[in-house]
C-alpha positions as CSV (number, residue, x, y, z in Angstrom):
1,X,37.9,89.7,125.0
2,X,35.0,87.4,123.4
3,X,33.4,84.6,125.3
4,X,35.5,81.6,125.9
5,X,33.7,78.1,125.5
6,X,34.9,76.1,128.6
7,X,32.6,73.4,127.4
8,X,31.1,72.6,124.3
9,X,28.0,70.9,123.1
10,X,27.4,69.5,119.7
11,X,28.2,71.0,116.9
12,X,25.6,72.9,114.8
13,X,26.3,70.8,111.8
14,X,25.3,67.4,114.1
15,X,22.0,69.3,114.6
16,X,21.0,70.0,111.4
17,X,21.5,66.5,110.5
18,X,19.1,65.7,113.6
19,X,16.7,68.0,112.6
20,X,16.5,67.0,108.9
21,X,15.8,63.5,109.8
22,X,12.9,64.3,112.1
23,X,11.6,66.9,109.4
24,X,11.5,63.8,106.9
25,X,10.1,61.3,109.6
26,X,6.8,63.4,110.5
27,X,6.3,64.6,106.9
28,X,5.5,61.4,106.1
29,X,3.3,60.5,109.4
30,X,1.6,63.3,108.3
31,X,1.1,62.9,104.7
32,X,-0.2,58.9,105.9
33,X,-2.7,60.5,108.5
34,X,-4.4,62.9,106.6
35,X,-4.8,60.7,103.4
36,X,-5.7,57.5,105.7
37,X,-7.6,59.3,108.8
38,X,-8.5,57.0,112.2
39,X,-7.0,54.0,110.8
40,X,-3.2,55.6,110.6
41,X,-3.9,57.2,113.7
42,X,-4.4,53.7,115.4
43,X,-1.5,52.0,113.4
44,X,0.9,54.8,114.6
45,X,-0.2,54.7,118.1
46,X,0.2,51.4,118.3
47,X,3.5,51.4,116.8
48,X,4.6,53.9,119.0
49,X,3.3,54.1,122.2
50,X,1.8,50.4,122.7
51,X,-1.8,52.1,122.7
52,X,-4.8,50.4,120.7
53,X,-7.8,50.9,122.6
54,X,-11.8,50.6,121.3
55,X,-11.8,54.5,122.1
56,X,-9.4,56.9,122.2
57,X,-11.7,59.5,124.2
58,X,-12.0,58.5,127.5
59,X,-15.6,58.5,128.9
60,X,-16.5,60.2,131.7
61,X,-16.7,57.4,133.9
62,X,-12.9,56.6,133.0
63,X,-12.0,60.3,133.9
64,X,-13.9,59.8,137.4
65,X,-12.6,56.5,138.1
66,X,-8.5,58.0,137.2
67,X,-9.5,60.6,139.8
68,X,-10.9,58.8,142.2
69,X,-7.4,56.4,142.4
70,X,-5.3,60.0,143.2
71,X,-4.7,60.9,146.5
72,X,-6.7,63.9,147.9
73,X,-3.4,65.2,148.6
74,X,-2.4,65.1,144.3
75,X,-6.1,66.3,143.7
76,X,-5.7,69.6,145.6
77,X,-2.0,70.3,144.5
78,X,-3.4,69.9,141.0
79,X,-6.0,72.6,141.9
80,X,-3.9,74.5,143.8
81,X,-1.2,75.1,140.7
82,X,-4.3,75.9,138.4
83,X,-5.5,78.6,140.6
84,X,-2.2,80.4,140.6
85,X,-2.5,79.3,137.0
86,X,-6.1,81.1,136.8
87,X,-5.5,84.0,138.6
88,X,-2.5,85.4,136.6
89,X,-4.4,84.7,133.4
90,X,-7.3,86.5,134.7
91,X,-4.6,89.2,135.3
92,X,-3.3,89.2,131.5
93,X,-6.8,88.8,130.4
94,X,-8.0,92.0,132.0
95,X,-5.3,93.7,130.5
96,X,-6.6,92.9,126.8
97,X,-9.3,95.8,126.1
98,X,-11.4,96.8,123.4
99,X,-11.1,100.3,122.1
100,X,-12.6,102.3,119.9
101,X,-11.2,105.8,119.0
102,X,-12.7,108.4,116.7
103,X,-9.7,109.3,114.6
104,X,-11.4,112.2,112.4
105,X,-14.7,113.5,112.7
106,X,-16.9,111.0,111.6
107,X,-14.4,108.2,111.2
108,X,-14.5,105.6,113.9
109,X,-11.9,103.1,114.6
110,X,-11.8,100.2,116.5
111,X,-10.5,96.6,117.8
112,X,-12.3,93.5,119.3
113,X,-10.8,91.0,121.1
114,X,-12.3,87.5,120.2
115,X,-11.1,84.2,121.2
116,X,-10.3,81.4,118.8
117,X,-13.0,79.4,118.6
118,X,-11.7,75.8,119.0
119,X,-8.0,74.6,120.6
120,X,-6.2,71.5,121.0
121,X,-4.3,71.7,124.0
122,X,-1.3,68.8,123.7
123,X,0.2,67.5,127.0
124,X,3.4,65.4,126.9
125,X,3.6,62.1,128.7
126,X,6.4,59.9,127.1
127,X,8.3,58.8,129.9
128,X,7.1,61.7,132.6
129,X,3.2,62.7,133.2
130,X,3.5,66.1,132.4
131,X,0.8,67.4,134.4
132,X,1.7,71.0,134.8
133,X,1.0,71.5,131.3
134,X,-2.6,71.0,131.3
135,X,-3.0,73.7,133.3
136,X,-1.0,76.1,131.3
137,X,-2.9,75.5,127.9
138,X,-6.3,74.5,128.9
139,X,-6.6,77.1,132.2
140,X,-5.4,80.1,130.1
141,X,-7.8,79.0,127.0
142,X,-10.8,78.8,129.1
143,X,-10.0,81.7,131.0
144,X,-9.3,83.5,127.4
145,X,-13.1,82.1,126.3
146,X,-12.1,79.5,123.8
147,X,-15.6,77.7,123.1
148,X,-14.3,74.2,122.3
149,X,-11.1,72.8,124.4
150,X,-10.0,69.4,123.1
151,X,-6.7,67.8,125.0
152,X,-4.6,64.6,124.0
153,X,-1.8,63.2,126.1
154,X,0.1,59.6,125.4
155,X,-0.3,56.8,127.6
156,X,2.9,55.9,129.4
157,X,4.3,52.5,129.8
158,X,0.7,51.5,128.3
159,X,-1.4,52.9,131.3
160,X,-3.5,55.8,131.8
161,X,-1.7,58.5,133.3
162,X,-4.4,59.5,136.0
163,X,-2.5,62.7,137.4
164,X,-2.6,63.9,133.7
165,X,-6.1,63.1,133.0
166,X,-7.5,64.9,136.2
167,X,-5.3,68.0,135.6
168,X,-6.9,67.8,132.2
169,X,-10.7,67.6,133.6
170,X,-10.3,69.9,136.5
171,X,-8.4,71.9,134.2
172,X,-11.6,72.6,131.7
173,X,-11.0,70.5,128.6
174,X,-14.2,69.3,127.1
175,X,-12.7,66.2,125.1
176,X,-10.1,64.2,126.9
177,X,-8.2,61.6,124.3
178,X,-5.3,59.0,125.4
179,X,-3.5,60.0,122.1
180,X,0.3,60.8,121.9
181,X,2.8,62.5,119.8
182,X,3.0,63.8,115.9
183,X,-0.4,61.3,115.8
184,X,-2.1,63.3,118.2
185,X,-1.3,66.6,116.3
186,X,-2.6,65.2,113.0
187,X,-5.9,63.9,114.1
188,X,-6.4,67.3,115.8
189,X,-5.2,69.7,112.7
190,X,-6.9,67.3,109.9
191,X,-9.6,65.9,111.6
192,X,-10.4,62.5,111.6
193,X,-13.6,60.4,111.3
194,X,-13.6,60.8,115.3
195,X,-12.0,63.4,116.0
196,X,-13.9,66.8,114.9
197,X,-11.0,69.0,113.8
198,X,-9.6,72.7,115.7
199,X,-8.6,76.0,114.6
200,X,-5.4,76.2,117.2
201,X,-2.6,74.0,118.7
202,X,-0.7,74.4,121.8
203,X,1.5,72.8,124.1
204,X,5.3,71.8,124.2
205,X,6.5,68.5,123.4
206,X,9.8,66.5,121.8
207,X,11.7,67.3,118.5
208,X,8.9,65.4,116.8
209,X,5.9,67.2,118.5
210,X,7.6,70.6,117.8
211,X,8.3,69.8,114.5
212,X,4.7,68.4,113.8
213,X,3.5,72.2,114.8
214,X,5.5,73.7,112.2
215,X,4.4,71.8,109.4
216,X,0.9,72.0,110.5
217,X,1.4,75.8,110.6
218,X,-1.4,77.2,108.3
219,X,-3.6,74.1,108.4
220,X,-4.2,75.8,111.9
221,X,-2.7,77.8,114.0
222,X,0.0,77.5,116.7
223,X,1.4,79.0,120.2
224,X,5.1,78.9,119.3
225,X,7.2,76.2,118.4
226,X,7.9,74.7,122.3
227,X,10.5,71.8,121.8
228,X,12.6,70.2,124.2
229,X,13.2,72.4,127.1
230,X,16.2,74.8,127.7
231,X,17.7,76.4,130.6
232,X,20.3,79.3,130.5
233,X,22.0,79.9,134.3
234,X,23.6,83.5,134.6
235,X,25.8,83.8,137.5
236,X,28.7,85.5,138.5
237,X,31.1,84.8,141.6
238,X,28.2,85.0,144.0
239,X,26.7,82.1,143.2
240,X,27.4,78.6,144.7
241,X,28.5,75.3,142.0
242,X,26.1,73.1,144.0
243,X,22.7,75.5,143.2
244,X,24.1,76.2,139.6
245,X,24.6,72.0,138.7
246,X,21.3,71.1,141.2
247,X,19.6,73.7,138.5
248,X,21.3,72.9,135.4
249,X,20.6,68.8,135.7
250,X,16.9,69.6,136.9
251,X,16.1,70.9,133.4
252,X,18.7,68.2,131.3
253,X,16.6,65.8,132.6
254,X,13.5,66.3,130.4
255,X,15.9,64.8,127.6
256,X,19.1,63.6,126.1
257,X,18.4,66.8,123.7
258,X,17.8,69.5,126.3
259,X,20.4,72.2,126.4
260,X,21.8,73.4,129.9
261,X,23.8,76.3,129.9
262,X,25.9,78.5,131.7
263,X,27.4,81.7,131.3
264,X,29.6,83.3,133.9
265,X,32.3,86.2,135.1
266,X,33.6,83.3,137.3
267,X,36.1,80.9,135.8
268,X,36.5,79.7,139.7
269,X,32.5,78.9,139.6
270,X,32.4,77.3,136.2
271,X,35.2,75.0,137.2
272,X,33.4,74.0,140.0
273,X,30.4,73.4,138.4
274,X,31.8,70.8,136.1
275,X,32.9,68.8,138.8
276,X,29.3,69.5,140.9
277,X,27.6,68.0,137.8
278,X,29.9,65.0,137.5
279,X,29.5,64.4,141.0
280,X,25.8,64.6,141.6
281,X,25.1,63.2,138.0
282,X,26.2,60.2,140.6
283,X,23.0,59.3,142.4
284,X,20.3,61.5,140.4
285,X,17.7,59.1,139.5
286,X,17.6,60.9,136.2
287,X,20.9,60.4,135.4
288,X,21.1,58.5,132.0
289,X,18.9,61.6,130.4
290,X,20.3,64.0,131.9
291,X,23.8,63.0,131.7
292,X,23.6,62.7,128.0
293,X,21.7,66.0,128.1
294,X,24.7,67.6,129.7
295,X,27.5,65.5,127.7
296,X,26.1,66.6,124.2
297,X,24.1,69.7,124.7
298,X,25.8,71.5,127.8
299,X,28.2,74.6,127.7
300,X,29.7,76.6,130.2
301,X,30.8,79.9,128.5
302,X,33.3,82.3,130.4
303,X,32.8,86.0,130.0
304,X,34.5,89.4,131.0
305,X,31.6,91.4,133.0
306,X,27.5,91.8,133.4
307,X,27.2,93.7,130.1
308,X,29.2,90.5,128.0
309,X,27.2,88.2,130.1
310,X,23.7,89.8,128.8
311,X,24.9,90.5,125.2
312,X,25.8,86.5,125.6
313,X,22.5,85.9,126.9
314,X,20.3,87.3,124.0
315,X,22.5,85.7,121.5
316,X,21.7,82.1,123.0
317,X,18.1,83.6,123.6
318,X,17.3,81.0,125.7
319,X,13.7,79.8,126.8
320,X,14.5,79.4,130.3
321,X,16.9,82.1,132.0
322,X,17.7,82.0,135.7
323,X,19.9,84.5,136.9
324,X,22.3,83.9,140.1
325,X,24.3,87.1,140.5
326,X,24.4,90.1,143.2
327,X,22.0,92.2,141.4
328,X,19.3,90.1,139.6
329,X,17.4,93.6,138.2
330,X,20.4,94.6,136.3
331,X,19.0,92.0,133.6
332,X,15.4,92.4,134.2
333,X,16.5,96.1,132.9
334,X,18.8,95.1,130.0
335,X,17.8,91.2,128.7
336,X,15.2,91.4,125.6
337,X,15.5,87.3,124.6
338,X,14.4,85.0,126.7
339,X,10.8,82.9,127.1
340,X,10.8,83.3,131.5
341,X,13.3,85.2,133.3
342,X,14.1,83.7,137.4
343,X,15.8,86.6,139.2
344,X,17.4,85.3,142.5
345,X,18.4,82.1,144.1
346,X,15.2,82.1,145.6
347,X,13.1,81.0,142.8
348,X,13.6,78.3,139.9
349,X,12.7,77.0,136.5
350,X,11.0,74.2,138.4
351,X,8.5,77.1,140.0
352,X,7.2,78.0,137.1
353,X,7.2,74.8,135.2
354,X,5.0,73.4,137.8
355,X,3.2,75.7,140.7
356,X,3.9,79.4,140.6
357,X,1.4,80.7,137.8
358,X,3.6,81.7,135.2
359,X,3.0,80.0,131.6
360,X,6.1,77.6,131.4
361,X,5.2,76.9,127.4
362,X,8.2,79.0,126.2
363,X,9.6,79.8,122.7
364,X,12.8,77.6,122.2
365,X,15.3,77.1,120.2
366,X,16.1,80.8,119.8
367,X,12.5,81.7,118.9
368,X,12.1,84.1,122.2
369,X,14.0,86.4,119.4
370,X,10.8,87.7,118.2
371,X,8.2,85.7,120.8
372,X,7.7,85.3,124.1
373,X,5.5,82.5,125.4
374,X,1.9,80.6,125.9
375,X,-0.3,83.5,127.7
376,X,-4.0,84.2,127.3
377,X,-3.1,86.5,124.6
378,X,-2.1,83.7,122.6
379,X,-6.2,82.4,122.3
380,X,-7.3,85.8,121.4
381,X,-7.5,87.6,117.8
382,X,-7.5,91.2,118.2
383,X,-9.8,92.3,114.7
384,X,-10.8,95.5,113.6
385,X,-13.6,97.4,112.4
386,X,-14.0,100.7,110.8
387,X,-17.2,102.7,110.5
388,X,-17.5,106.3,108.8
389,X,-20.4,109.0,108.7
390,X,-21.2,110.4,105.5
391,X,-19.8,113.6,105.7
392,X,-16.7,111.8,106.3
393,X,-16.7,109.6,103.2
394,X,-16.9,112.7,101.0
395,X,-13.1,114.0,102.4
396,X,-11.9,110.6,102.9
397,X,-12.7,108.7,99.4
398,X,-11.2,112.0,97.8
399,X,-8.0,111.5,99.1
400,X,-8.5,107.8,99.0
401,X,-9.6,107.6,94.9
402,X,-5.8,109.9,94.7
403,X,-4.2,107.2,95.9
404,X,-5.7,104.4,94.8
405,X,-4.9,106.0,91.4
406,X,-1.0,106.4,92.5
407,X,-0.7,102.6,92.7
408,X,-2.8,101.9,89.4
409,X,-5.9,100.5,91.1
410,X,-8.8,101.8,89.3
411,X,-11.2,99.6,90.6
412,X,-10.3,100.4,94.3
413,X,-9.9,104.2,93.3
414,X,-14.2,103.9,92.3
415,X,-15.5,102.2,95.4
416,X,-13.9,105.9,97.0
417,X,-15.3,107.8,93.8
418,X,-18.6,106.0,94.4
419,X,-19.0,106.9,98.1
420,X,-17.9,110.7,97.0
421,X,-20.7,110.9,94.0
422,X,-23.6,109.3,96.7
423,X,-22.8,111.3,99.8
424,X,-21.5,114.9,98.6
C-alpha cells in the first residue's frame, strides 16, 4: 500500500510561486548592490532591518563592551558549545590527509589539502540571536586554517545582539560587521568600498539568504544552500505523541516556512499527535510561527513497515531526521538522505543545533540528495599535482601523443611528442 497523507502542507505549485517571487526580489538587491556598493548596502539595511550606523564593523571596544554586559554564566556556555564544536572538527580535520602515491615507475601522484583562503561566515538574527551558528562556521574554518574569517549578523529589534557578537569573537572571526540578510551576502561576495571582498560563503539563513547564496554561486563559493530549517520525526508505535509534537514545534518555530514532518507505522500515534500539537501550540511562546509553520508546511504521512518508512524518508530527504522507534540502527544502516540523523529519544535536533558538536548547517530543501552538511571539509580544496621522471615521460607521452591524436588534438598530441624527442 503507498503512503497515505494524513495531513497535508502546501501544495508544490503555492511554493513555486513563493520561490519565484523571492528569486525576483534579491536579483534585483543584488544587481543595485554590486552596481552602487556601500551606499545600497546602507539604503537596504536601513530599509530592512532599521540599521544605519557610522560603521558597520564593530570596533574592538564595542565587541569588549557586548561581552562584558553577558553573564559569566552565557560567556562559558558559549565556550563550552565551541569546544565540542572544536574538538569534532579537529576530529574531521585529522581525517583529511595528504597522499602521494607512485602509480608507475617514475610517475608520482599526489593531493594537497589547502584551505580557502578567505570566508564569510553569515549568522542569522532576524527575530532570534542565532548564536550557535557562529560557532559552526567560524570554529570549523579556523580549525580548517582559513586565513581571513569575516562574519555578519543583523541587528535585532535595532540593538546589538551581544550573545551573537561574543560567539562571533570567541569564536575566531577577524572582522565582525552588524550587517543582515541578502545585503550582507552582497557586500561580502562583491566587495564593497569597506568591505574587502571573500572567496567563500557560509551559514544558513531565510528563503532570501538561501536564495542570495545561489545566485552568488560562482561569484564565490558556497557550503550548501541552508534555508529555513526542516525536521523529519520517524517513529513507529513506540514513541510517545507528547515527545513527537514537543519535537516537531521546536523546529516550526524558526518560521512560518519550516517544514515539520512525520512519518509513521502508527496511525494510533499520528492521531495523537495532531491533537498534542493543537494542544501545546496552546501556551508555546512561539506559537504564531510555529503554528503557521505547522498549519501550512506540516504532514503526518502513514506508512506500512520500517522499510516504507525509510524509502519515505530519502524521498523527503530531509535536513533534520530524528528517529523514535525500537531500533534506531535499523536506519543508521539503511537511510542515505538526510543532513544529521538523531537515533533515540534521548537526543534531539535542538543538541546539535546548539551544544553537542555536530555542524547543524544542513543541506535543505532535498539537497542532502547529493550533499551532506557544513564540516571542515567544506573550507578545504583537495588539489593535485603530478610529477614524472624522465624515463617515464618516454612510455607515457607515447601512449599519451596516441590518444591525443584519437580525439584530434594535435597540439596536445606534441607537448607528449616533445617530451618523447628530449628524453628518449
Amino acid at each position: 500500500m503507498p503512503p497515505r497523507i494524513l495531513k497535508h502542507g502546501i501544495s508544490e505549485s503555492e511554493a513555486l510561486i513563493a520561490d519565484k517571487k523571492v528569486q525576483e526580489t534579491v536579483a534585483q538587491m543584488l544587481d543595485e548592490i554590486r552596481a552602487r556598493g556601500d551606499a545600497a548596502v546602507r539604503d537596504f539595511s536601513q530599509r530592512l532591518d532599521g540599521w544605519n550606523p557610522a560603521e558597520f564593523r564593530l570596533s574592538q571596544a564595542q565587541i569588549d563592551a557586548l561581552i562584558d554586559s553577558l553573564p559569566a554564566q552565557t560567556v562559558a556556555d558559549i565556550q563550552f558549545a565551541q569546544a565540542q564544536v572544536r574538538r569534532f572538527a579537529e576530529v574531521q580535520r585529522a581525517a583529511l590527509q595528504d597522499v602521494e602515491v607512485e602509480t608507475l615507475p617514475g610517475v608520482f601522484l599526489g593531493h594537497k589539502n589547502i584551505p580557502v583562503g578567505s570566508v564569510g561566515c553569515y549568522v542569522p538574527g532576524g527575530r532570534y540571536p542565532m548564536v550557535a551558528s557562529a560557532h559552526m562556521s567560524i570554529v570549523t574554518a579556523r580549525v580548517a586554517g582559513v586565513d581571513r574569517i569575516i562574519a555578519c549578523t543583523p541587528p535585532i529589534r535595532g540593538e546589538m545582539p551581544a550573545a551573537t557578537v561574543a560567539a562571533m569573537h570567541l569564536g575566531g572571526a577577524d572582522e565582525i560587521y552588524l550587517l543582515g540578510g541578502v545585503q550582507a551576502l552582497a557586500a561580502m561576495s562583491f566587495g564593497t568600498e569597506s568591505i574587502a571582498p571573500v572567496d567563500m560563503l557560509v551559514g544558513p539563513g531565510n528563503a532570501y539568504v538561501a536564495e542570495a547564496k545561489r545566485q552568488l554561486f560562482g561569484v564565490v563559493g558556497i557550503d550548501l544552500l541552508a534555508g529555513p530549517t526542516e525536521v523529519l520525526i520517524l517513529a513507529d508505535e513506540s514513541a510517545d505523541a507528547e515527545m513527537v509534537a514537543t519535537d516537531l514545534l521546536g523546529q516550526a518555530e524558526h518560521g512560518p516556512t519550516s517544514p515539520a514532518i512525520l512519518i509513521t507505522t502508527s496511525e494510533r500515534l499520528a492521531r495523537e499527535t495532531l491533537i498534542e500539537v493543537g494542544r501545546q501550540l496552546e501556551d508555546l511562546p512561539t506559537a504564531d510561527l510555529a503554528g503557521n509553520a505547522w498549519q501550512d508546511y506540516g504532514q503526518i504521512i502513514l506508512v506500512d513497515d520500517d522499510a516504507e518508512m525509510v524509502a519515505a524518508a530519502d524521498q523527503v530527504a530531509a535536513e533534520h531526521v530524528q528517529v523514535l522507534t525500537r531500533e534506531p540502527s535499523y536506519f543508521l544502516a539503511r537511510m542515505r538522505n538526510y543532513g544529521a540523523l538523531f537515533l533515540g529519544p534521548e537526543t534531539n535536533v535542538a543538541y546539535g543545533d546548539k551544544v553537542i558538536g555536530t555542524n547543524h548547517t544542513l543541506p535543505t530543501k532535498r539537497a542532502a540528495r547529493y550533499t551532506g552538511g557544513l564540516w571542515v571539509g567544506k573550507f578545504i580544496k583537495t588539489v593535485t599535482y603530478q610529477r614524472v621522471s624522465a624515463d617515464a615521460t618516454v612510455a607515457i607521452g607515447e601512449i599519451g601523443a596516441r590518444l591525443c591524436r584519437v580525439e584530434g588534438f594535435e597540439g596536445h598530441a606534441r607537448q607528449c611528442d616533445l617530451r618523447v624527442r628530449r628524453y628518449q
